[in-house]
Backbone as CSV, one residue per row, in Angstrom:
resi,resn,N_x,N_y,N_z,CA_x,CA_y,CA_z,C_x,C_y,C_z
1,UNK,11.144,12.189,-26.031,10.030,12.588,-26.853,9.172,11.381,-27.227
2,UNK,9.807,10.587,-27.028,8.763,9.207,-27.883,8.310,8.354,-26.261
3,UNK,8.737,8.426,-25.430,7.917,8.440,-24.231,6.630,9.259,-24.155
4,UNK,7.135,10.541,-24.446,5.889,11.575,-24.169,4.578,11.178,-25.173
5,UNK,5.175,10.554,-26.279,3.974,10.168,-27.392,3.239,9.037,-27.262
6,UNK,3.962,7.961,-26.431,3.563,7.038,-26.067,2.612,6.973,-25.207
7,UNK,2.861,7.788,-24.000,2.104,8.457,-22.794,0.962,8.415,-23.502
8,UNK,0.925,9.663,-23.981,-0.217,10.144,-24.699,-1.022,9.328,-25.861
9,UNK,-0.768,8.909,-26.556,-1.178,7.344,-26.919,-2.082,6.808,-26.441
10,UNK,-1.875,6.078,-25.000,-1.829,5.417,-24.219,-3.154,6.013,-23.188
11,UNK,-3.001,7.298,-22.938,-3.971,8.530,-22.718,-5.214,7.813,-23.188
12,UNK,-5.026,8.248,-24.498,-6.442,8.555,-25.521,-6.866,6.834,-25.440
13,UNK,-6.225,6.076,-25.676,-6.843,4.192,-25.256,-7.332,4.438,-24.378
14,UNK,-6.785,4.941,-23.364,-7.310,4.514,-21.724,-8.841,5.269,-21.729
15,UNK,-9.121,6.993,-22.545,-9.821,7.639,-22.196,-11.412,6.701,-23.504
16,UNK,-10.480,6.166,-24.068,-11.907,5.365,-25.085,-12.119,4.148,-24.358
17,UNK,-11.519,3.609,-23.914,-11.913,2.228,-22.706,-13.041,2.819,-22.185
18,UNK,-12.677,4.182,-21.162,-13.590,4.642,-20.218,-14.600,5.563,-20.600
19,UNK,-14.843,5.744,-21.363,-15.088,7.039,-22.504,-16.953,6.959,-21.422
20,UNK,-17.507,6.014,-21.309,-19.203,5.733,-20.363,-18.730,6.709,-19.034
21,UNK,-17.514,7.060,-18.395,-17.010,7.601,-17.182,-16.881,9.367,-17.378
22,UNK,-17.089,9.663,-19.001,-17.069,11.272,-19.071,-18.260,11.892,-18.999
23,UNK,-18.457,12.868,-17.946,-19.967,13.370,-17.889,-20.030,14.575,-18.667
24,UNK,-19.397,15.085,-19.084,-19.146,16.165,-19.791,-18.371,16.543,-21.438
25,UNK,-19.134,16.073,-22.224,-18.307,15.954,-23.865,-17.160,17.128,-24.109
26,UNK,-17.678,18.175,-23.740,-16.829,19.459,-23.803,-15.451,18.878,-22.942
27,UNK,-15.281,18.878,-22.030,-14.094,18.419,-21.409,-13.175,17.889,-21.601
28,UNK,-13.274,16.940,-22.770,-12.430,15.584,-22.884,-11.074,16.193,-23.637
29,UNK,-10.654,16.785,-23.676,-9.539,17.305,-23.548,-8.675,17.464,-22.372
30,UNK,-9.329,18.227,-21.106,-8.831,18.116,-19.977,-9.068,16.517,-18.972
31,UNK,-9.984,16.018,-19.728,-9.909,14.598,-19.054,-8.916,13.450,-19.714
32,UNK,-8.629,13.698,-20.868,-7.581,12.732,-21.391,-5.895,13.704,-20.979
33,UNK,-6.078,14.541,-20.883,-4.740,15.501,-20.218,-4.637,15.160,-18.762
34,UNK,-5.731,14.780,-18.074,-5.578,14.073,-16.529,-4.862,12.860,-16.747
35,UNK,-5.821,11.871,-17.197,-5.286,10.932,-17.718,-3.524,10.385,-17.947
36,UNK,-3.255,11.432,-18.670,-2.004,11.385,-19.430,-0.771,11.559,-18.096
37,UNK,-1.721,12.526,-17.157,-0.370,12.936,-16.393,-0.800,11.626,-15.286
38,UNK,-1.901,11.189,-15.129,-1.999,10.096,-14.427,-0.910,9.058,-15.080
39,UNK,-0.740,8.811,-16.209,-0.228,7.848,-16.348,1.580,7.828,-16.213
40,UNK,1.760,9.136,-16.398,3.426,9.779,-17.023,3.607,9.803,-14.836
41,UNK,2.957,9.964,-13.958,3.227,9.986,-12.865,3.484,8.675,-12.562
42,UNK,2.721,7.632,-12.778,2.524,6.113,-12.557,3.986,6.107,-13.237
43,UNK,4.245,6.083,-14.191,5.634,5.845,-14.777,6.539,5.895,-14.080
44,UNK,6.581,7.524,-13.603,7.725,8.445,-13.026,7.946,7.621,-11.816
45,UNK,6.725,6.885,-10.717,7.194,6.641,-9.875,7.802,5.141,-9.847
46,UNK,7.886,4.360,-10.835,8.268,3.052,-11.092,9.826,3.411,-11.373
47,UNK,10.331,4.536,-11.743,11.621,4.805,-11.944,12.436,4.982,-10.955
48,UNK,11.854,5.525,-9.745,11.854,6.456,-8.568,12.221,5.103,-7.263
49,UNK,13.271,5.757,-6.201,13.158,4.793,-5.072,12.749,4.709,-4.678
50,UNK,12.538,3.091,-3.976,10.930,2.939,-3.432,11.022,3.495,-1.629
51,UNK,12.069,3.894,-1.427,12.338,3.888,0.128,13.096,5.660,0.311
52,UNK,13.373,6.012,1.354,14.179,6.914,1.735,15.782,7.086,1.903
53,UNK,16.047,5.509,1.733,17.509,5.524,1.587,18.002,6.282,0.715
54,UNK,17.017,6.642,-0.564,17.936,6.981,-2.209,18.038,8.557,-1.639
55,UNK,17.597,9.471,-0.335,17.352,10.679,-0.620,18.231,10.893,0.343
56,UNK,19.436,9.904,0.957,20.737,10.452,1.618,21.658,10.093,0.523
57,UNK,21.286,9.530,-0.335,22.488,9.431,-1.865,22.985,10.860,-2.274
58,UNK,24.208,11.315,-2.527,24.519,12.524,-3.135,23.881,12.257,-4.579
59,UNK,23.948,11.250,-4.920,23.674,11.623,-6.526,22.090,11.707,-7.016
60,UNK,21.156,11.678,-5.836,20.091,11.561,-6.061,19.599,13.424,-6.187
61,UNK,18.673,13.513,-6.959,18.711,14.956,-7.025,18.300,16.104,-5.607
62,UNK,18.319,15.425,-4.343,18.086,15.638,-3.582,19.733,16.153,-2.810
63,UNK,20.122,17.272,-2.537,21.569,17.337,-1.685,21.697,16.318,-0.636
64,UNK,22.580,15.483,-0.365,22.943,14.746,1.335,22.664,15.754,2.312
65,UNK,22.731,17.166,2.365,22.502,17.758,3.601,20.745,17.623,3.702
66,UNK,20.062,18.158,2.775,18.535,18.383,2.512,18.322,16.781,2.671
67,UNK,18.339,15.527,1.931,18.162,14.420,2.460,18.166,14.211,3.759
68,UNK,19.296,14.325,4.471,19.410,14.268,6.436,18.067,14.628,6.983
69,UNK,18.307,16.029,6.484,17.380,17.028,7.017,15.587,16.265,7.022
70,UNK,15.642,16.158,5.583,14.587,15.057,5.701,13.976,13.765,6.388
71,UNK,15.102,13.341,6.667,15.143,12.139,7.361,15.313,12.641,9.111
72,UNK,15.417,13.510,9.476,15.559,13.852,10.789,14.019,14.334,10.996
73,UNK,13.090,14.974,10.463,12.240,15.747,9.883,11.141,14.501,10.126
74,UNK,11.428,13.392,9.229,10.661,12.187,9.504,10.384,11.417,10.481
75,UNK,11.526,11.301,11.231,12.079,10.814,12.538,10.859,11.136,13.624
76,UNK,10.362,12.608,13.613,9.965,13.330,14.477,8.725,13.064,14.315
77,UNK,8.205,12.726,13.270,6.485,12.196,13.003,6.240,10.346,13.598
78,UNK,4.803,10.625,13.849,4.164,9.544,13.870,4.225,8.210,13.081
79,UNK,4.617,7.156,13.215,4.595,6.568,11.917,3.397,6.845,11.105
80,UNK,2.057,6.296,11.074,1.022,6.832,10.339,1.201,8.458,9.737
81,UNK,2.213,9.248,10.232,2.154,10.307,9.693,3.007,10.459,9.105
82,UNK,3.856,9.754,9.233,5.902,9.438,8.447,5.288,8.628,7.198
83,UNK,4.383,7.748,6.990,4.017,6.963,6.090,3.578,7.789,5.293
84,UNK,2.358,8.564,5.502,1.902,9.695,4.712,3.125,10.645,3.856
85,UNK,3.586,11.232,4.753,4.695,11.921,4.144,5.290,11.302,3.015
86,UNK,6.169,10.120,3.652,6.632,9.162,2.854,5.828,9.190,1.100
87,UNK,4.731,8.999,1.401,3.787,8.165,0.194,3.838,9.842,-0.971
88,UNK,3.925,11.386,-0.236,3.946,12.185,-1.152,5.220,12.353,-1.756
89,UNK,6.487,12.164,-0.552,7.766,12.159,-1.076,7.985,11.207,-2.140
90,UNK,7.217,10.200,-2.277,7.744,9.526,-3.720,6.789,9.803,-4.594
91,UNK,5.675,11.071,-4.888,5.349,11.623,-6.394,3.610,11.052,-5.821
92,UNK,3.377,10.731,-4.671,1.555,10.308,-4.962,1.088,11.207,-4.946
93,UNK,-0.189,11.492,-5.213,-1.310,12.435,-5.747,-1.969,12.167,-4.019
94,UNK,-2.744,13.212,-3.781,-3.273,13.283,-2.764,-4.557,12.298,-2.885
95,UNK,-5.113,11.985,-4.240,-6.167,11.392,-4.638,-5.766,9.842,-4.779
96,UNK,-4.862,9.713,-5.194,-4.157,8.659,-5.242,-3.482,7.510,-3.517
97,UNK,-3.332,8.607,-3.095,-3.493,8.287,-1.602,-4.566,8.287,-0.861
98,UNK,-6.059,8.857,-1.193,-6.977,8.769,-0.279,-7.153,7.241,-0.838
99,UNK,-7.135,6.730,-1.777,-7.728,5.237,-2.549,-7.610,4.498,-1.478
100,UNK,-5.757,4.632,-1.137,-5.163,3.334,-0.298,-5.625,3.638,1.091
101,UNK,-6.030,4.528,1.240,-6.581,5.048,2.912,-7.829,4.696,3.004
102,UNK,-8.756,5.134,2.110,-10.407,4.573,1.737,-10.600,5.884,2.550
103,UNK,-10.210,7.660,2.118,-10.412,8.731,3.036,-10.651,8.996,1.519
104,UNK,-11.288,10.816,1.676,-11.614,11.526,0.267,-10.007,12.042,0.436
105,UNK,-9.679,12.967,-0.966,-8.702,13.226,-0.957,-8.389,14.450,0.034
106,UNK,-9.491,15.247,0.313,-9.810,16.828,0.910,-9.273,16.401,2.745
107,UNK,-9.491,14.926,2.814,-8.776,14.647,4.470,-7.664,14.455,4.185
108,UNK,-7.253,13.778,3.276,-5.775,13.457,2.939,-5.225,14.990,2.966
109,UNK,-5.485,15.982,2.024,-5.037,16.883,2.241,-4.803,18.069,3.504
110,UNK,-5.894,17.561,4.512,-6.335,18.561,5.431,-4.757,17.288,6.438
111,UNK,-4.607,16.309,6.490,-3.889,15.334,7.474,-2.824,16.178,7.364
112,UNK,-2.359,16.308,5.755,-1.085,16.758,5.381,-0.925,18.294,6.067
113,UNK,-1.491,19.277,6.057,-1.524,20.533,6.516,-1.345,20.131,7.841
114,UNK,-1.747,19.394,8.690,-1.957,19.285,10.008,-0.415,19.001,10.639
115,UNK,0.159,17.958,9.808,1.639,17.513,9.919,2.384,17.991,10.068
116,UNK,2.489,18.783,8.660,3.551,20.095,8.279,3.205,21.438,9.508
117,UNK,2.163,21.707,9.565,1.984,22.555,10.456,2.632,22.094,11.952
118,UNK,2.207,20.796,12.705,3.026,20.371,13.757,4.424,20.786,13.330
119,UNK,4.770,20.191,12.693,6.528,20.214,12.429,7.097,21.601,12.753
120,UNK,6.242,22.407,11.726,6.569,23.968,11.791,7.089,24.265,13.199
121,UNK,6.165,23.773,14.263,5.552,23.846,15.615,7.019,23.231,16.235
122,UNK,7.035,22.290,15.877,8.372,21.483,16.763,10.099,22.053,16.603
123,UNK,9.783,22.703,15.213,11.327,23.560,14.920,11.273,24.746,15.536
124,UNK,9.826,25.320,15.485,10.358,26.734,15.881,10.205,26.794,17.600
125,UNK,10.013,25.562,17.997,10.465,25.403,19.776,11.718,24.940,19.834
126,UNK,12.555,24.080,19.142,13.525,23.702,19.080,15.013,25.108,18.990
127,UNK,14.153,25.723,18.119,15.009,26.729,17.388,15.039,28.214,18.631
């Protein structure tokens, strides 16, 4: 609970720093609530492993069978497209990933459909 207050705290600083960046006064509720989960995500993923090893761990909240599975799953992609994956499996925002790509987020998202859809493609020939 005193994380969550902190967060939020932390929110409302960040949203008066930037406060020249709100185009809309009515909003600022849902823009300091972006904010907030922007920041409680940034957190979450500093807690989080930075690699795929932690998701064949049993104790990771991920099962060892579903981990494999994952990792076999990965195997089968492109690196550039294993990286992608990768970057959502540890908690990024699709927006958050177009930054490091210098893409809008709407390609990031359309890459991701494209992936998952291959894959679909490669199990149900396999299968």
């Amino acid at each position: 609970m005193e994380e969550a207050d902190e967060i939020a705290q932390a929110a409302w600083v960040r949203g008066w720093e930037y406060r020249q960046q709100l185009r809309d006064p009515s909003l600022i509720g849902y823009w300091v609530n972006s904010i907030a989960r922007n920041l409680f995500r940034a957190r979450f993923r500093s807690v989080q492993p930075a690699s795929l090893e932690g998701m064949v761990d049993p104790s990771y909240t991920m099962g060892l069978e579903e981990g494999l599975e994952v990792q076999r799953l990965l195997e089968k992609c492109a690196d550039k497209d294993r990286a992608l994956l990768e970057k959502t499996l540890d908690g990024y925002s699709a927006e958050e990933i177009a930054v490091d790509e210098g893409i809008s987020s709407t390609g990031i998202r359309v890459r991701l459909l494209r992936i998952r859809r291959n894959l679909r493609q490669q199990l149900a020939l396999a299968a």
